[in-house]
C-alpha positions in Angstrom: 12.1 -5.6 -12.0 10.3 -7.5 -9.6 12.9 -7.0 -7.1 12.9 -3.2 -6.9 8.5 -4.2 -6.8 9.4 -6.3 -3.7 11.2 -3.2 -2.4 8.9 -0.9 -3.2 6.1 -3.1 -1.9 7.7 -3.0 1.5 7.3 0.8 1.4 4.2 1.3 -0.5 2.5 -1.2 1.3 2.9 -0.4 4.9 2.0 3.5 3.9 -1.4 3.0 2.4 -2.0 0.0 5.0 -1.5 2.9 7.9 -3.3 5.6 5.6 -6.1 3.3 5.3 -6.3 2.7 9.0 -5.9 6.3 10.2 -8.9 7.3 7.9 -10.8 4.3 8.7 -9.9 5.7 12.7 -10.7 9.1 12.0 -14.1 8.1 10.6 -15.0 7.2 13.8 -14.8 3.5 13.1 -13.1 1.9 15.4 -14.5 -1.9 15.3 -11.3 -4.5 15.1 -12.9 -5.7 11.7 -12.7 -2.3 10.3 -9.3 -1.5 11.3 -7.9 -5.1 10.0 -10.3 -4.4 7.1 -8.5 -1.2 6.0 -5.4 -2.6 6.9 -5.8 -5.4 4.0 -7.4 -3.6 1.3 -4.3 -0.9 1.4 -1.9 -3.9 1.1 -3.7 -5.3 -1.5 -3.9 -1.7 -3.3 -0.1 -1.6 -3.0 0.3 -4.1 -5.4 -0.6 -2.6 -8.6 0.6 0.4 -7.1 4.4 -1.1 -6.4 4.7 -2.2 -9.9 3.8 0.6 -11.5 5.7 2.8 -9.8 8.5 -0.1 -10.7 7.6 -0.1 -14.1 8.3 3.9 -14.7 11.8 3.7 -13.1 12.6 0.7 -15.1 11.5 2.7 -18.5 12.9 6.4 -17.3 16.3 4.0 -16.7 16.9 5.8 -13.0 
């Protein structure tokens, strides 16, 4: 399982790091510490997020 996590990760991660930054962007914030600041907290939410996603297609046996 922690494979398809890894995988996942890869995907997951880089989508909420870029969400993060476009709404930190369309906030009007535009400070490098903000940017890199959104950056980092959505590839640290992708974590949790990774596995549990992970976790359900491990139970639902896809």
């Amino acid at each position: 399982m922690l494979r398809l996590a890894s995988i996942l990760y890869s995907l997951i991660g880089s989508s909420l790091a870029g969400a993060g930054v476009i709404a930190v962007l369309a906030a009007g914030l535009v400070t490098t510490q903000a940017i890199i600041g959104a950056a980092a907290a959505g590839a640290v939410l992708a974590l949790p997020v990774a596995w549990l996603v992970a976790k359900q297609l491990y139970t639902r046996g896809a």
